[in-house]
N, C-alpha and C positions, 0 to 999 in steps of 0.2 A: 504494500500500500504506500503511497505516494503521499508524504506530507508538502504542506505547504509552507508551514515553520516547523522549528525542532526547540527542545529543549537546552536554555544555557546550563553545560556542566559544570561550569566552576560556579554554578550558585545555586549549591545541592537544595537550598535552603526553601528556593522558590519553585521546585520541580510538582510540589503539591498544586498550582498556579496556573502547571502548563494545561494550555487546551490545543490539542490538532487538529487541523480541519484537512480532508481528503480534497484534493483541485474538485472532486465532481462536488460535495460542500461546499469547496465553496462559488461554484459557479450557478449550484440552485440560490446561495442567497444573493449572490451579484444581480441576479433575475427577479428577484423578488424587491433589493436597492431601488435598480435601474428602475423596474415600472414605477416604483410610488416615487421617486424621484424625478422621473420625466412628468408627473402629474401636477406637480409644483411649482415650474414656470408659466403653466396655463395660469395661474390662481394670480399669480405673481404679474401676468403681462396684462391680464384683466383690471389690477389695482390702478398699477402705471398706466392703464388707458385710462379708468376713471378721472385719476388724478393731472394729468396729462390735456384733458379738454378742459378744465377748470382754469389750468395754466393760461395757455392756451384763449379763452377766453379774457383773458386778461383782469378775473374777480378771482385771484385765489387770494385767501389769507396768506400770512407768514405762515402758519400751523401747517394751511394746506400745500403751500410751496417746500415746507420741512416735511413732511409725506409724500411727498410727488418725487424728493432728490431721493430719500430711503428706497421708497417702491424701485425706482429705477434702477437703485446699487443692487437690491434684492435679486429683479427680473435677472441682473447682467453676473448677478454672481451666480444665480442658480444655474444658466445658461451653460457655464462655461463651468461646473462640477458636474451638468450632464456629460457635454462633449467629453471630460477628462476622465468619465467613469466608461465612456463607451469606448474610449483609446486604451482604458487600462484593461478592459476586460477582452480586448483584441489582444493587447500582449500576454496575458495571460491563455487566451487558446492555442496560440503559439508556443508557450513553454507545455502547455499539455500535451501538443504533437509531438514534440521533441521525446 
């Protein structure tokens, strides 16, 4: 069986600690990540349109202009831990080939 991490020997101390997960574990839970992950930027690009036409209209408060810049860090970070979960978990089929 094929681990995906191993146990540090010189820290006999912490081996009660260790958990291994088999590549096919952990590619059902990267599957399971991925979806409710990708479900996240829908919620997220929904806000920043709210907020976004308020803008936009040119009646936002300071409050609503400080949740329109937030929504949009949000949309743009979540964006880009999807792409970076979808490139990890490519590299990861690859070491499974291997």
């Amino acid at each position: 069986m094929k681990y995906v991490t191993q146990p540090n020997l010189k820290a006999p101390m912490l081996l009660d600690k260790y958990i291994g997960f088999t590549l096919d574990e952990m590619e059902l839970v990267g599957d399971a990540i991925a979806k409710t992950l990708e479900k996240e930027p829908v919620k997220a690009q929904k806000r920043y349109e709210k907020y976004l036409d308020i803008q936009e209209s040119g009646e936002a408060t300071t409050r609503q202009q400080t949740l329109f810049f937030e929504a949009e860090e949000k949309y743009n970070a979540l964006e880009r831990m999807v792409v970076q979960l979808k490139e990890l978990r490519n590299l990861s089929k690859g070491v499974k080939l291997r």
